[in-house]
N, C-alpha and C positions, 0 to 999 in steps of 0.2 A: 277554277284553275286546277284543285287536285285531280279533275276529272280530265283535263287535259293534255296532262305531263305522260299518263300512260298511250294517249292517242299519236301525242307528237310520236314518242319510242318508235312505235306503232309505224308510222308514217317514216321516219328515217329510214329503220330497217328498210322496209318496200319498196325505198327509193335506193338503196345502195346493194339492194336483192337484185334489181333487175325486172322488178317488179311494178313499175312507173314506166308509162310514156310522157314524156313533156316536153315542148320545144322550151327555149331560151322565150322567154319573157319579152311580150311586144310592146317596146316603147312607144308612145304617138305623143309626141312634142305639140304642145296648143300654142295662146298668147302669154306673156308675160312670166312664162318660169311653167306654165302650166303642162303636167304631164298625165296621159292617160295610158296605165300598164291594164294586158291582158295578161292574163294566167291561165292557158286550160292542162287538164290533166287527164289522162287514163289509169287508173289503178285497178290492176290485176287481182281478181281473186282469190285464182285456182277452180280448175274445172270447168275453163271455159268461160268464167264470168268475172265481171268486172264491173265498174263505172265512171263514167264521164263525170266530170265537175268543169265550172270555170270561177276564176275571179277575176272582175273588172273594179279595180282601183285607181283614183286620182291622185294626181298632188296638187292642192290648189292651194301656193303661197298666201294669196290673202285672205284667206277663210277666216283662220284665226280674229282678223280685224273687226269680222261679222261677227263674230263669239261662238263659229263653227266648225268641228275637227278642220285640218287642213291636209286629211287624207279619206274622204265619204270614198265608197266603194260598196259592190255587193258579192258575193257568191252564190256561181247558181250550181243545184245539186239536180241529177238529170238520172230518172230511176233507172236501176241497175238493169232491170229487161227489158226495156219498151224506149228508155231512156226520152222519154215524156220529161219535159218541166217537175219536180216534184216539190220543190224548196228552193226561195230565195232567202238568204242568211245577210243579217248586216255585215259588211265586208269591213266597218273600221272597227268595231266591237272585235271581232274573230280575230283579227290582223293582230291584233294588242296583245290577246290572251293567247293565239299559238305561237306567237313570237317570242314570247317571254316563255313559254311551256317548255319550246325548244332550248333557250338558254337553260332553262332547269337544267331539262336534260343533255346537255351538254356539262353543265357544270355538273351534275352527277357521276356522268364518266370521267371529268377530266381534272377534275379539283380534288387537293389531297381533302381527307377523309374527316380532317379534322380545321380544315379551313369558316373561319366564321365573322371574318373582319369584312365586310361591303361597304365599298366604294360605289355609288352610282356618281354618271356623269353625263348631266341633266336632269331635268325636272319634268318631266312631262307626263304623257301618257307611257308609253312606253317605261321607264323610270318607274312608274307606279305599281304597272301590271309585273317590271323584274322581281322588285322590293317583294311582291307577294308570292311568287314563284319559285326564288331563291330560298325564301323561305321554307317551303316545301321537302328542299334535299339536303341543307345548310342550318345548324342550328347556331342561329346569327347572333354574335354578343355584340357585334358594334356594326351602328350602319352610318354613314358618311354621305351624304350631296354634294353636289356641287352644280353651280347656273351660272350663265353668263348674267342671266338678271338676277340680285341677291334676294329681290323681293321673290320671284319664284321658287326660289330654294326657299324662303322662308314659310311661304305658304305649302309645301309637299312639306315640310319637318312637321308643320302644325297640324294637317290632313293625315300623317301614319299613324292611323290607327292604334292604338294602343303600345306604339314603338316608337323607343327615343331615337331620333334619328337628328347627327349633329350636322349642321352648315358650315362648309368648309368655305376657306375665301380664295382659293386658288385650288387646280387642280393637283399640284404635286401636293397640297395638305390633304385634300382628300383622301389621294391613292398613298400615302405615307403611312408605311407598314401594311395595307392592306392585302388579303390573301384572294381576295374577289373581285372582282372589276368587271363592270359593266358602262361600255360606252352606248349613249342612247340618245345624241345629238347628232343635229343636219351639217355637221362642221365640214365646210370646204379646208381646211387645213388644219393640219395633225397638231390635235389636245395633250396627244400620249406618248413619252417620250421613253425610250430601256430606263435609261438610268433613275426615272419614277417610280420603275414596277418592283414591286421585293423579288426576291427569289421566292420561287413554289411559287408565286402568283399563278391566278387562273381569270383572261379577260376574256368578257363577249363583247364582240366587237359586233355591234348592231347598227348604228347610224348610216353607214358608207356603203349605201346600196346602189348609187351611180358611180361611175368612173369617175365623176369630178369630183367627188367628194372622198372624204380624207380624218378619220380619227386619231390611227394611230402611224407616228414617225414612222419611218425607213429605216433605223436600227432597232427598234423594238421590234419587228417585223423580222429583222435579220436573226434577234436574239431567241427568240420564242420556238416553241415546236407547234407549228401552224395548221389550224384543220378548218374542216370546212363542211358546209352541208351538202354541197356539188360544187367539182372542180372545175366541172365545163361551164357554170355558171358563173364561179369565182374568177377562172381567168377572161372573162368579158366584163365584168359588173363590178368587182371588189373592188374601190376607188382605193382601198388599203394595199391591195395586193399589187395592183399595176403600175402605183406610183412607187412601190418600193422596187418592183421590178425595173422599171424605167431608169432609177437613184443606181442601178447596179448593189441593191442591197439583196434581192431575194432573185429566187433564180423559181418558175413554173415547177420543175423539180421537187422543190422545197414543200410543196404543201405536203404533210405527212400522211393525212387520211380523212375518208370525209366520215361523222360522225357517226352514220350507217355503220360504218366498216367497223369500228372500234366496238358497237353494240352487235354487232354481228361476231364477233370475238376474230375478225382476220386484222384486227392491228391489235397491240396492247395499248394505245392512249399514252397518258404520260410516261414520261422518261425515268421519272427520278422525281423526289421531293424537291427538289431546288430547282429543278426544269420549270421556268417559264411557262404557259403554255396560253395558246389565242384562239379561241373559235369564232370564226370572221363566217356572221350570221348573213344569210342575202335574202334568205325565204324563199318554200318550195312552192308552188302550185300544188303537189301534192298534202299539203300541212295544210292548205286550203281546205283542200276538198271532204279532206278525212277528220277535219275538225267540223265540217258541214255537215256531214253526214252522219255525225254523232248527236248532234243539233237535232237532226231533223229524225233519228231512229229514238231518238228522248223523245221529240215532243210527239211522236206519233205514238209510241207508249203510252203518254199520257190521255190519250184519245182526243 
């Protein structure tokens, strides 16, 4: 993961430089809830050169049932000259860690300085890989869960590694005073309500990466200074943003900047110590390819 967090940076910038080709992300709807997204990418690398990647990811609902991720996928890394096959990367391993790399670094730029109360909201993969990410930028004195099922909350409090991490039994006890938030659940309807979030709060908003799905409320959403990783993806994808749009709470307008832009120094990020603030995660194809390629320029190092 530490090795990570400097890649995502990496990859932001690139993509808010102008420095990324990538279409919108192709959805192919299967049976049963089943969905298969491509991701391909172009990243530039001055001088003429660059490289191709793609990720082909699933969601298969009932994986879980079989005791298997219920998002398999792969990345393939396509050499920079000849653009040959060079490395296929497991796509649900990669997905976990530069997802959560990216909150890092979100939370890095966008969380006051001295924030260290985490709220996670869910229990899963994702949740796990935050928990160790967060860590990284945040020197965390209290960490909070929260599950729909209590027995998975009580099994990720037992599994943190050497950190006490407390089971909350509703969400508002979770995020109650918390200065961190990380939503990381598949909720079709909003967990996360303003009047839950303290002031200075700083949430990542990860779960609601279709338009039907839904984290956080239409006034939190109103309340917050909102960013994002790409705006042209946010207003097609963000199930947070659309439906707040829709509620007449947020207006396209309103997203402030996309995370790129604040580490590239053209936004300042937060507002003020009491400003709210949401980074509504959707994932790049380029966090793909530039986390695969670090994969794959490792293990060719290692011969």
């Amino acid at each position: 993961m530490s090795a990570a967090i400097p890649v995502m940076r990496e990859a932001l910038r690139a993509f808010s430089a102008g420095q990324v080709h990538q279409p919108l992300r192709t959805m192919v709807p299967g049976a049963d809830g089943d969905v298969l997204a491509v991701m391909p990418a172009f990243v530039s690398f001055g001088g003429g050169r660059g490289m191709f990647g793609l990720k082909a990811i699933a969601v298969k609902p009932g994986n879980p049932a079989r005791g298997l991720d219920p998002h398999p996928g792969l990345v393939l890394v396509l050499d920079p000259d000849t653009a040959a096959p060079v490395a296929a990367v497991d796509g649900t391993s990669l997905t976990a860690i530069r997802t959560a790399a990216v909150s890092a670094v979100a939370t890095d730029a966008l969380a006051r300085p001295d924030a260290g109360v985490l709220a996670l909201l869910g229990s899963g993969t994702q949740a796990r890989a935050h928990l160790e990410a967060l860590a990284l930028v945040r020197e965390l004195r209290e960490v909070r869960v929260w599950s729909r099922d209590p027995e998975h909350a009580r099994a990720f409090a037992e599994s943190a590694a050497g950190r006490r991490v407390v089971r909350a039994g509703s969400v508002a006890e979770a995020v109650d005073g918390a200065d961190l938030v990380c939503t990381t659940t598949s909720s079709p309807t909003p967990l996360l309500e303003a009047g839950m979030v303290a002031a200075g709060a700083h949430v990542n908003a990860v779960g609601a990466v279709f338009p039907d799905h839904r984290e956080l409320a239409g006034d939190l959403v109103a309340r917050a200074g909102v960013f994002v990783d790409s705006r042209e993806s946010a207003l097609v994808e963000a199930g947070d943003l659309l439906s707040a749009v829709r509620e007449g709470h947020f207006a396209a307008s309103g997203i402030r900047a996309e995370i790129g832009e604040v580490l590239l120094g053209r936004h300042p990020g937060r507002g003020g110590d009491d400003e709210v603030t949401v980074f509504e995660s959707l994932g790049l194809a380029v966090e793909d390819v530039m986390a695969a390629r670090h994969v794959w320029e490792r293990a060719a190092g290692l011969g």
